[in-house]
DOFIMI-530069 format. One line per field, with one value per residue (C-alpha): residue in three letters; x, y, z; chain. Coordinates in Angstrom, 3 decimals, decimal comma. Last residue first. Layout:
BEGIN
res	[Ala ...]
x	[X ...]
y	[Y ...]
z	[Z ...]
chain	[A ...]
% end
This chain:
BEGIN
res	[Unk Unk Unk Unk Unk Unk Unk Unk Unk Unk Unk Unk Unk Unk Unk Unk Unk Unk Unk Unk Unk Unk Unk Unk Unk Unk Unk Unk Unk Unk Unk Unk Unk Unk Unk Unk Unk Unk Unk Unk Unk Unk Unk Unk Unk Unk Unk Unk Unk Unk Unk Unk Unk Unk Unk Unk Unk Unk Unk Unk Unk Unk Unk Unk Unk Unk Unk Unk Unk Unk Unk Unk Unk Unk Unk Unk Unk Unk Unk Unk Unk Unk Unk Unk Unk Unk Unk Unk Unk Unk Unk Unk Unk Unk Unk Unk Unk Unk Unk Unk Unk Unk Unk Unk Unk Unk Unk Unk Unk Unk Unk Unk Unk Unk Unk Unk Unk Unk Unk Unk Unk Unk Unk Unk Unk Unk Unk Unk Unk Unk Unk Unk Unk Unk Unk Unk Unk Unk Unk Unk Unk Unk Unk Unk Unk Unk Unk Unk Unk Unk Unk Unk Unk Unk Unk Unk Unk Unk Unk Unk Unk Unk Unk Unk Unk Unk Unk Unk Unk Unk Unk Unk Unk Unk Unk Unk Unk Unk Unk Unk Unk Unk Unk Unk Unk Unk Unk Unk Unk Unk Unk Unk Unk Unk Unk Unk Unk Unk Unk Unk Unk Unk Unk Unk Unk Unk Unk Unk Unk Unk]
x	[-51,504 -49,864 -46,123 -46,596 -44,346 -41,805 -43,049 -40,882 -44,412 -46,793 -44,524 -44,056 -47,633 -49,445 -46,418 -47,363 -50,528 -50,497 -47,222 -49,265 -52,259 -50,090 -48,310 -51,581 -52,504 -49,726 -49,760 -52,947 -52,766 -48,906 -49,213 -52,691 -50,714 -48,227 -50,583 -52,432 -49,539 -45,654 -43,221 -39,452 -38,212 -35,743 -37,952 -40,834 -37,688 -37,005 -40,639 -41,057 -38,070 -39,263 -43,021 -42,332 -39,579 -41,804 -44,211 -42,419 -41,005 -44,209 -45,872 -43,250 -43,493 -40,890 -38,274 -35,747 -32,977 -35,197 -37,915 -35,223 -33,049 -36,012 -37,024 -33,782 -33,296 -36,771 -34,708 -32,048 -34,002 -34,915 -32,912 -33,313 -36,349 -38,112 -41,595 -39,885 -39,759 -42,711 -44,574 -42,425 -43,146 -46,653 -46,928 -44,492 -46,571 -50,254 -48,695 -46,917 -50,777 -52,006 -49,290 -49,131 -53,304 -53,527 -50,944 -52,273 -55,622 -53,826 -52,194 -48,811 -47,384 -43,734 -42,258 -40,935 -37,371 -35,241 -37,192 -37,293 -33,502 -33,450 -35,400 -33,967 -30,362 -31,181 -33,550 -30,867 -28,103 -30,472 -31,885 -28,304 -26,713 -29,870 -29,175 -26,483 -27,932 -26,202 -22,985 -23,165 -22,399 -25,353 -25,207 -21,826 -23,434 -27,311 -25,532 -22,955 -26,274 -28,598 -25,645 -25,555 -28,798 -29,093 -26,623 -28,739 -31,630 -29,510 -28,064 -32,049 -33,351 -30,114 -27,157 -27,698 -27,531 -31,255 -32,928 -31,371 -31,809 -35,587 -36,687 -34,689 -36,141 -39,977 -38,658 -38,549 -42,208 -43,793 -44,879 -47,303 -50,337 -47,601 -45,412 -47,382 -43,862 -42,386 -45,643 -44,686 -40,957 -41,742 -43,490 -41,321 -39,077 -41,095 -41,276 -38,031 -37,216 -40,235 -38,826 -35,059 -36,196 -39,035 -36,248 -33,829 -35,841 -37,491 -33,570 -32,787 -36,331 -35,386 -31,216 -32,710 -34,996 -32,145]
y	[-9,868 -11,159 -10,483 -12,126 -10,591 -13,383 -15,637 -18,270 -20,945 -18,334 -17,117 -20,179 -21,853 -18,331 -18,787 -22,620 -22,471 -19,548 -21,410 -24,363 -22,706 -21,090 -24,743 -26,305 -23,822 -24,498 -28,191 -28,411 -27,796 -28,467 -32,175 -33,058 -32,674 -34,763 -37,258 -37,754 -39,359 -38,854 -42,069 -40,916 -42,574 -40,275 -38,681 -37,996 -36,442 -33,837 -33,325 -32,944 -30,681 -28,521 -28,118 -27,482 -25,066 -23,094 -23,378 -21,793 -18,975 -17,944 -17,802 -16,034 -13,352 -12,710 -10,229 -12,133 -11,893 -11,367 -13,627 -16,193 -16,228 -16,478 -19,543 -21,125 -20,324 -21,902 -24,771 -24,570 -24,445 -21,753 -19,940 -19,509 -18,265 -20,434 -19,886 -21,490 -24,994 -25,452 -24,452 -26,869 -29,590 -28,475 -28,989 -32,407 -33,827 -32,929 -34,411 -37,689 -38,706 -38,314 -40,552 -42,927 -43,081 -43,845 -46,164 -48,482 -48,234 -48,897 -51,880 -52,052 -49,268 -50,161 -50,170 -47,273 -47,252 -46,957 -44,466 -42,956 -42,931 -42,091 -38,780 -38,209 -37,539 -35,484 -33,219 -32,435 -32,006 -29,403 -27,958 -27,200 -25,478 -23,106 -22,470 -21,281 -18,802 -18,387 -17,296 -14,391 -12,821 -13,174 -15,199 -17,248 -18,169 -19,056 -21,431 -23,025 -23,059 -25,038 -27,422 -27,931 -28,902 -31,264 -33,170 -33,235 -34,169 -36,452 -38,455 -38,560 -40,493 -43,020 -43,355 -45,046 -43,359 -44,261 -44,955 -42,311 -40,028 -40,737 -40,612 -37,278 -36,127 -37,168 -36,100 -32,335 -32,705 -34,031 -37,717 -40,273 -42,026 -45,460 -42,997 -43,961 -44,861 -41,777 -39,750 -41,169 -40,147 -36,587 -36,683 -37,989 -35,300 -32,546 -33,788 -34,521 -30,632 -29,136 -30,348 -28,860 -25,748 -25,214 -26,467 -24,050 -21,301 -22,326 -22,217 -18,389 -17,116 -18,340 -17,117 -13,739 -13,912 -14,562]
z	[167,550 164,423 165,185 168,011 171,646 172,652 175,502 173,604 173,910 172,784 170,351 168,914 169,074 167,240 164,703 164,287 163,609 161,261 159,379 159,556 157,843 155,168 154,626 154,028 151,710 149,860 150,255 147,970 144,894 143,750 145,988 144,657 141,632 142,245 144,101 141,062 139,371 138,340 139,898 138,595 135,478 134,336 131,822 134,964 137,198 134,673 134,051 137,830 137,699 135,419 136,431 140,161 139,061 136,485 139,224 142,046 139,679 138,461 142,256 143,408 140,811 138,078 138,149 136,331 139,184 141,853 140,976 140,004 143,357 145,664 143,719 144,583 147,762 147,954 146,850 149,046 152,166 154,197 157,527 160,704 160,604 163,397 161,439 158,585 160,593 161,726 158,402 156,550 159,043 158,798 154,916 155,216 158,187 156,584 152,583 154,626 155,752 152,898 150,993 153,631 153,858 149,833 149,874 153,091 150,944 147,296 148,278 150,225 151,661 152,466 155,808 158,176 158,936 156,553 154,631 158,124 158,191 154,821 154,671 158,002 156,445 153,347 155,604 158,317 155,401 153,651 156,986 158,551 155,358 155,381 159,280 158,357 156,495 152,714 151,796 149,413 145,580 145,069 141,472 142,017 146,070 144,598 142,014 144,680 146,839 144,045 143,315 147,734 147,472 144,891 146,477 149,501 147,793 146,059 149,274 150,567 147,606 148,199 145,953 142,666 139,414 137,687 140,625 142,405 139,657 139,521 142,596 143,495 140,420 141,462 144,968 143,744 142,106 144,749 144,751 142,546 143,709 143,522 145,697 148,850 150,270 148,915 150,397 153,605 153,630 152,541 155,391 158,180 156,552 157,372 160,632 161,528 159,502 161,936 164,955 164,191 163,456 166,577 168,845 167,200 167,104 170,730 172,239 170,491 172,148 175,443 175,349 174,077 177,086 179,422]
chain	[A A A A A A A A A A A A A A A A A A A A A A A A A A A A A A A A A A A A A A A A A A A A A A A A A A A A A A A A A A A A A A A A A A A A A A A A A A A A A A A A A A A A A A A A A A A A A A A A A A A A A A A A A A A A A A A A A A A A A A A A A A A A A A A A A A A A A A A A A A A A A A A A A A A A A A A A A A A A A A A A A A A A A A A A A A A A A A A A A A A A A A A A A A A A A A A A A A A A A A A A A A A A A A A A A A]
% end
């Protein structure tokens, strides 16, 4: 019965944190005109340049990250992996949908704010479930061990490459991209604290950082 507990606030702590972390990413693509991360810069860009929606290439992009990850391991990954690539493709345009456009530089300004808090503790929501990461940190996880880099090498050598990448195809680059590569790491290490002291208390499971 505990198992059966712990297993339902994994997935209800998974599937929370991807809405969330997609109502985020969503934000900070309506207050693109301060610029966006560096993976929807490309995601931007290609779908402006090759149609399909922002959320159809990050899920494209996904699954070419896996196929990579899968020839180089050797391995399937996580289900849950699968789950949070499809999940994420498919909110980011319902919300984009959804929600309206920013206009002016206040309403701009407080979308794109707002959307870095959501996507930083979406993404802390949802790793504390570990159930599995997305492609793209997949992807990082693939070059430190296969070129024995650090994390924090890898991470920005992707940031930088795919934000050019996205910047040549016409993809919105501005303050808010680098705001972005500042500051939503430490807002993902205090959401993952947040979070992990919410989950266990909530599962009744014993914390890891008693």
């Amino acid at each position: 019965m505990k198992i059966k507990q712990e297993f339902y606030w994994r997935c209800l702590f998974f599937i929370t944190g991807i809405i969330v972390l997609s109502l985020g990413v969503t934000l900070t693509i309506k207050g693109q005109t301060l610029g966006v991360g560096s993976w929807d810069v490309l995601h931007i860009g290609l779908a402006n340049n090759a149609g399909l929606t922002i959320g159809g290439w990050s899920i494209l992009l996904g699954v070419l990250i896996l196929v990579i990850d899968a020839l180089f391991t050797k391995r399937l990954p996580r289900a849950g992996t699968y789950i949070d690539m499809f999940l994420t493709g498919i909110f980011i345009d319902i919300f984009n949908f959804l929600l309206p456009n920013a206009n002016g530089l206040v309403e701009q300004s407080i979308a794109f704010m707002l959307g870095l808090l959501l996507l930083g503790f979406g993404c802390g929501m949802y790793i504390v479930a570990n159930l599995g990461v997305g492609p793209r940190d997949t992807l990082m996880l693939l070059i430190v061990k296969k070129l024995n880099w650090s994390v924090k090498r890898a991470r920005t050598t992707i940031e930088i490459s795919v934000a050019v990448l996205g910047f040549l195809l016409g993809g919105p680059i501005g303050i808010g991209t680098v705001i972005m590569a500042f500051a939503l790491g430490p807002i993902i290490q205090w959401a993952l604290s947040f979070n992990e002291k919410l989950f266990y208390r909530a599962s009744g499971v014993e914390s890891a950082i008693n």
